[in-house]
N, C-alpha and C positions, 0 to 999 in steps of 0.2 A: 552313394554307390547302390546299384543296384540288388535286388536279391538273386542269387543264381539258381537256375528250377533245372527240373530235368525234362527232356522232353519223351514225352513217350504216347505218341499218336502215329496212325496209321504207319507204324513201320514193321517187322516180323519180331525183330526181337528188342523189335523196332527201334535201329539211331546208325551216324557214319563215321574215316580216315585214310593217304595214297602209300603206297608200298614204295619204298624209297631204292629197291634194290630188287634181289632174286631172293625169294625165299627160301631158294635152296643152301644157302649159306647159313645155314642151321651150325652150332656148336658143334662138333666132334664130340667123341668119348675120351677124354682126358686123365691125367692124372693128378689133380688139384692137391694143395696142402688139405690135410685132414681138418673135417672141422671138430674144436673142441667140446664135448659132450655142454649140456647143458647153456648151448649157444643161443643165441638169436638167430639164427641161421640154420637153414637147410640144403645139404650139398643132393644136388640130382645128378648119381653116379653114373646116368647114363648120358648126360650134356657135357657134364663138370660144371656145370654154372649152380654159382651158388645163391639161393633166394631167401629174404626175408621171413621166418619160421613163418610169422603174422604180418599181415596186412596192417598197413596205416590205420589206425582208430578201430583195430578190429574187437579190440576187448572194451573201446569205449563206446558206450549207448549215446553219448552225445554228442559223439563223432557225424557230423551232418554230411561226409562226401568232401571231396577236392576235385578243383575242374584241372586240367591238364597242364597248364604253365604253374601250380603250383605243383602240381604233381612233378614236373621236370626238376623244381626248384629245390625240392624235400629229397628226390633222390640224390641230387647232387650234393647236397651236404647233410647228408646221412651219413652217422658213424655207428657202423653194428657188428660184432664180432669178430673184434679187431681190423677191421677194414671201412678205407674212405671213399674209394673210386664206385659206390654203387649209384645206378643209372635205373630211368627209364625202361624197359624192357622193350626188342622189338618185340611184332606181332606173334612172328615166328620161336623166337624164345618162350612166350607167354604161351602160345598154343603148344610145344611143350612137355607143358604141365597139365592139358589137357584131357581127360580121362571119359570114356562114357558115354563121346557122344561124336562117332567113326567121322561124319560128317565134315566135323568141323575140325578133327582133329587134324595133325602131318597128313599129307596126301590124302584129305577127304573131296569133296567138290566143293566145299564151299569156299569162294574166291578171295575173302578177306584179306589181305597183305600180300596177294601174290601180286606181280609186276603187271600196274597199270589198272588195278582194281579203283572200282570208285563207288559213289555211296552207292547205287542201285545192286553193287553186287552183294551188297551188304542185307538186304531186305529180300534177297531168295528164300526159299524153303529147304534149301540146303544147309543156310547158317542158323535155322532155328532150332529146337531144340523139339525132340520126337517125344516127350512127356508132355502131357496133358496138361494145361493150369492148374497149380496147387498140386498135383502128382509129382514134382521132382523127385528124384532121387538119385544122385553120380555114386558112384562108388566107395569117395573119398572120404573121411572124417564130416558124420553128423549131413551126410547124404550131399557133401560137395564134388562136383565133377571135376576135381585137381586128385594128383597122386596121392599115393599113402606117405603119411611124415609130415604135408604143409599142416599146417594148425591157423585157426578163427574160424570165423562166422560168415559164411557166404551166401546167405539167407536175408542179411536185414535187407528192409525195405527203405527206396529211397521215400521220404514224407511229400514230395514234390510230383516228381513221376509215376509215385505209387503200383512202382515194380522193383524188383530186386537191382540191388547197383551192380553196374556192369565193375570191371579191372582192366585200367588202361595199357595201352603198347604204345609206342613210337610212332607207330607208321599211320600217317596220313591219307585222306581220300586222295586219288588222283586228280578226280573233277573238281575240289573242293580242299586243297589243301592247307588251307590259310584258318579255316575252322571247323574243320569233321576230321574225327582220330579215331583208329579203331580200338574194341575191346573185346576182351569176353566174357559173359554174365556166368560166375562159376556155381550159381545156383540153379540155370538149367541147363546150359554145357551149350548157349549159344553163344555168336560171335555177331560182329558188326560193326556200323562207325555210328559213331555221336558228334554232338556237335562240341566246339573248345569252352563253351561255355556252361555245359551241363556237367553234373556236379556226379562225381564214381568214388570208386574207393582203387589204390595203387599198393603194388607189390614188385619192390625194388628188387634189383636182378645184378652179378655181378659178374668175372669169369676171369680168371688167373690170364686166358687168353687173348688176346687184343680183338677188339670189334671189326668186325670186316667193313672193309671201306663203303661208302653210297658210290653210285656209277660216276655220277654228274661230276662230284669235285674231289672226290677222295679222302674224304675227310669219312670217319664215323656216322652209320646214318641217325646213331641216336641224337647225335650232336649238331646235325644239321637240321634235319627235319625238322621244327617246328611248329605246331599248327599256333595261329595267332589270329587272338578274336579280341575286340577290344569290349570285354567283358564288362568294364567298369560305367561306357553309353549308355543311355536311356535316351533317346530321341522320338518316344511317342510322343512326346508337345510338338514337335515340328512336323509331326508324320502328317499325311494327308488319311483319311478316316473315313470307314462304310457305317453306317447307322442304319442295319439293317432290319427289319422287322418279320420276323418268322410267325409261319403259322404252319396249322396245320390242318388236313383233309376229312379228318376225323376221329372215330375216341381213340384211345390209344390199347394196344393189346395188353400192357399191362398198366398196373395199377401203381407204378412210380417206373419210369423209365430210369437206366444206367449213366449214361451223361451226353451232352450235346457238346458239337465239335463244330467249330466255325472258322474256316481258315483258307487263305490265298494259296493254289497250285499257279505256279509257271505253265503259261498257257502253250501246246501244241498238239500234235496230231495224235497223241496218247496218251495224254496227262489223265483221263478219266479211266478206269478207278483209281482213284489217287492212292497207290501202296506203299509210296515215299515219306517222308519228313515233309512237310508243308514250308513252302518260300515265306511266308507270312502270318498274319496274328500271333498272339501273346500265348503264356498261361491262362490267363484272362477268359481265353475263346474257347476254355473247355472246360463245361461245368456238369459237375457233379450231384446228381439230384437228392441223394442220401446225407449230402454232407448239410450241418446246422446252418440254417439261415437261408438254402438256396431256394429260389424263386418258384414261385406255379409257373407251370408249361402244361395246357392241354389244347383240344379242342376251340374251348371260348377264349382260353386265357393267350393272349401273342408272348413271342420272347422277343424282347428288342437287346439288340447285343450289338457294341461299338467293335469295328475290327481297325484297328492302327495299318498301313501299311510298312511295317517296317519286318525285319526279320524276329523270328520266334523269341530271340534274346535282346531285341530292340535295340542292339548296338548299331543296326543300319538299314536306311531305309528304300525302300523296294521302290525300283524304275524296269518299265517294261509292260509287257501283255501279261497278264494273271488271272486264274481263274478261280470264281470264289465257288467253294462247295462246305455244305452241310451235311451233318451226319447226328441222328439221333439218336443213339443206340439201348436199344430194349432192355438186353441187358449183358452181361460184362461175359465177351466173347474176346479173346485174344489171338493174333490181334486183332485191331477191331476194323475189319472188313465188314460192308453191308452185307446181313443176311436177312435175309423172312424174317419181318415184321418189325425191322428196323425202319425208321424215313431217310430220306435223302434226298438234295439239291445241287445241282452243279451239271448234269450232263445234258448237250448241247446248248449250255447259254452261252451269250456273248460274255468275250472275256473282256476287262476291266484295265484301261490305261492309269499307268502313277508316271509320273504325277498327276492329278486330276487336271491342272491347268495346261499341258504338255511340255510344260518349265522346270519346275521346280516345287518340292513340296512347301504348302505354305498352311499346314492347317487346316485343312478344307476340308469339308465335309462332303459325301453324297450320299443322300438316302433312298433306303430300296426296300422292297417289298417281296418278300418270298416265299410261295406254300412248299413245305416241302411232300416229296411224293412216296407213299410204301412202296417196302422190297418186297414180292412174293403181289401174291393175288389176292383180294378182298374176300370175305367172309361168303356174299353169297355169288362168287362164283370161281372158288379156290383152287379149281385145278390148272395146272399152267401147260399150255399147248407148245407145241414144238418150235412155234412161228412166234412164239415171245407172246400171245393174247393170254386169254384166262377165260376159261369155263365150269358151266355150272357140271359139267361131268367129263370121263374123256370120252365118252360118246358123242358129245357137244362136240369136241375139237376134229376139223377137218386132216381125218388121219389113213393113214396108206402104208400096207407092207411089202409096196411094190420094190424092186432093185434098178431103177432107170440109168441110165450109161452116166446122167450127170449128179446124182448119187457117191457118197462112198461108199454104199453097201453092192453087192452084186449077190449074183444065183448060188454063187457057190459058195456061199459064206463056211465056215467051220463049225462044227457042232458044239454043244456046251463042254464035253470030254476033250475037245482041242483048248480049252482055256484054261489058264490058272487064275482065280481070281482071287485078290486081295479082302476080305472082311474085316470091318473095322468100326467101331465108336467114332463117327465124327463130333470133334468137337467145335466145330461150330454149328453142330445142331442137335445142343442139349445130349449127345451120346446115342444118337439113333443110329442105324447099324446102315452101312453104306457098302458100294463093292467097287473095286477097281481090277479091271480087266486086262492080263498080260495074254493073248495068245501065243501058241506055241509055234506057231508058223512064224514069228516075226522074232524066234531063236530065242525066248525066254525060258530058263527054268525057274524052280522053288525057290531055292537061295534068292537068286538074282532079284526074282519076283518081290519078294517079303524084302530083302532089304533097301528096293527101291520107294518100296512101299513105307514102310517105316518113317522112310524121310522125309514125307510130304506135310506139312501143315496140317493142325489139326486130326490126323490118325494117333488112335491109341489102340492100343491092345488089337495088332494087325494079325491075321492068321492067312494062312493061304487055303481054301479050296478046289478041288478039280472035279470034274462033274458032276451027275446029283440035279441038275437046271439049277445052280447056283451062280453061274454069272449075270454081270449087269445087263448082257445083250436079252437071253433066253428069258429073262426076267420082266426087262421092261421096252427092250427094244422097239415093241408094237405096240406101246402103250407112249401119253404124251411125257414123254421125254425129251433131253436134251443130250448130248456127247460134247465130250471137250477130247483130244485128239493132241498128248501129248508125245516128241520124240525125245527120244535118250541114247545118245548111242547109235544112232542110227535104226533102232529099235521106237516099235509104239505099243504104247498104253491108252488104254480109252475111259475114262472117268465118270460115271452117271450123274444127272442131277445132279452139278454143282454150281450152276448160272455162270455166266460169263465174264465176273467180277472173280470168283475163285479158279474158273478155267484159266483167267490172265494174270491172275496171281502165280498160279503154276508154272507159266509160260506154254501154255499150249492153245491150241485151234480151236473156237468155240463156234461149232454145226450148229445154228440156232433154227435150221430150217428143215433138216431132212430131205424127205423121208429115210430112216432106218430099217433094216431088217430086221426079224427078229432073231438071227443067228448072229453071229463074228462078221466082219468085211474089214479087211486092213485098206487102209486109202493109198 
């Protein structure tokens, strides 16, 4: 039998599971039998659902995680506080108990177990969590984001995914319902799906009230819903396999890189930058350069690394167009989105048929050769032009503060006093102070502004200012910049310098060409 890992590559809070119902079918405020003091159990007098004081293995340190069909199997024949019928929790039950983080909570934006949600909704900046790496803090007992009264340890780390273990719900990806389940990680107050065979920690749920039926067949959707992986496969021997040989362009910016990522995306018209779970390779395909024993990777030295085509958990093996991308990263940026002065491989190459024979996997080998390429601009000529080149200055970069009709910017742009702009630590770059731009014309105020802002990936410690020439336009608009061009609401926001890897992460429009003004211009 295999060993079960977690996965935790390019995803936000990064992993997936389908909403079996309405999530409006939340528990009522009821009137449950009292629970007896000194229980195992804790009654939340606002649902009436009664949950598990502690989490499975939360007081044991050699509690290594439960993947989800044992997770079903444990609440099922759980007996705790004088009660038998405890289950699974849906999403919406689990969420909750959710505390700290507006987002993800009842009626936040983040889509997790609402009807029809699937992995990708899972991997917004909506469902991550607005504290910095290693900044958590919820509200709850010993800085967890559940309410006052749950009790454990919502911190350990899993030893595999070497991120905090998520807590499982019921509800299934809709695209992926057979093995991606959601959760939510109560050590930073995000949400998501994973997949059935990565390994969480679970908090049984129970309710004097009867479970609202699933649409499809009426039955309990706890009790339907299933995600099933068959966890127990290993078919990398039959897998058909890349032997591919990395190199690299030159020295590297630091002096031991964070880890290298090698993995098959499902090939189509926007699979690049991959912000998903990867269709393909192992644990295997992601190595860690700090940890004892791992290999030289630089300039002289090649990395040669075997990628199986089968899925992450190798219970099944990949048929179809895939595309294979690399990722080196400098150093431990979460998630791990390319940034400056990372390398990277994958965008515009041809994608990769499996089987390799156009039959059937038999073993087969193909070997390949690939330099990977830096994010950002080389040393001697670091500044990055508006037109995606690089120059030795922005006087070098052929730049203009015209407003031409084909343009988003015009004559009448707003002054820096019509903006409110967001100031903030970006954490994906080391804490350097960045701006994001609500103008007032497009119906933003303070509130709105700051806690749009809050929500976005990588912001910490967000503040609003309003004029002063402290927006992103007055600042850098006439200088070589880029805009990414986000709506919300029917409303826009404009985001400076963030490349178009993080523009698309956001989901918004990435200008890579201009020319800008140096004032506001809403498109």
């Amino acid at each position: 039998m295999m060993t079960f890992r977690s996965l935790a590559v390019l995803t936000l809070s990064v992993s997936l599971c389908v909403a079996c119902s309405d999530t409006s079918d939340r528990a009522t405020p009821v009137a449950p039998e009292p629970v007896p003091q000194e229980s195992e159990v804790w009654l939340d007098e606002v649902t009436g659902l009664h949950w598990q004081l502690y989490g499975k293995g939360s007081d044991n340190p050699e509690f290594l995680g439960i993947i989800p069909a044992e997770a079903y199997e444990y609440c099922q024949q759980l007996e705790a506080g004088g009660y038998s019928d405890w289950r699974l929790p849906r999403f919406a039950e689990l969420q909750s108990i959710l505390v700290g983080n507006p987002a993800v909570e009842a009626g936040g934006e983040c889509r997790v177990g609402a009807p029809g949600a699937g992995t990708s909704d899972g991997i917004t900046p909506a469902c991550a969590s607005t504290a910095a790496e290693g900044e958590y803090g919820g509200p709850g007992l010993q800085g967890c984001y559940w309410k006052e009264g749950l009790k454990g340890a919502c911190d350990r780390i899993d030893p595999f995914g070497r991120h905090p273990y998520e807590t499982l719900a019921a509800d299934p990806a809709n695209d992926k319902p057979d093995n991606w389940i959601s959760y939510i990680t109560f050590a930073t107050g995000a949400a998501g799906y994973n997949h059935a065979c990565s390994l969480a920690e679970v908090r049984c749920v129970r309710s004097d009230e009867p479970s609202a039926p699933c649409e499809l067949n009426g039955q309990p959707c706890h009790d339907f819903y299933r995600s099933v992986a068959h966890c127990e496969q290993d078919l990398t021997s039959q897998a058909d396999t890349l032997r591919v040989t990395v190199t690299l362009p030159g020295p590297l910016p630091v002096e031991q890189p964070y880890q290298l990522l090698g993995f098959l995306y499902e090939s189509g018209p926007n699979w690049y930058p991959p912000i998903g779970p990867p269709a393909g390779g192992t644990d295997y395909n992601q190595v860690f350069f700090a940890d004892e024993g791992a290999p030289i990777f630089d300039e002289t030295t090649p990395f040669v690394m075997e990628i199986p085509a089968t899925t992450y958990y190798r219970e099944a093996l990949l048929e179809g167009q895939f595309q294979l991308f690399f990722m080196l990263q400098s150093v431990n940026v979460f998630p791990p989105i390319p940034v400056d002065g990372d390398f990277v491989y994958g965008e515009g190459e041809a994608a990769i048929a499996f089987p390799l024979n156009g039959a059937e996997h038999s073993a087969g080998m193909l070997e390949l050769e690939v330099e990977l390429s830096l994010v950002g601009c080389p040393d001697d000529t670091p500044t990055a032009c508006r037109d995606g080149s690089c120059a030795v200055d922005e006087a070098a970069c052929e730049l203009t503060s015209l407003c031409p009709e084909s343009s988003s910017c015009h004559p009448d742009c707003p002054g820096d006093d019509d903006i409110l702009s967001c100031v903030y630590e970006n954490g994906f770059d080391a804490g350097a102070l960045t701006v994001i731009d609500y103008p007032l014309a497009e119906g933003w105020n303070e509130s709105d502004a700051l806690e749009t802002c809050a929500t976005i990936a990588g912001v910490n410690n967000p503040r609003i200012v309003h004029g002063g020439g402290q927006s992103a336009l007055v600042q850098q608009g006439g200088s070589a910049s880029g805009r990414c061009v986000v709506e919300q609401d029917s409303k826009h926001y404009f985001l400076m310098d963030v490349g178009d890897i993080v523009c698309n992460f956001a989901g918004g429009v990435w200008e890579s060409t201009g020319p800008y003004c140096e004032s506001y211009a809403t498109p």
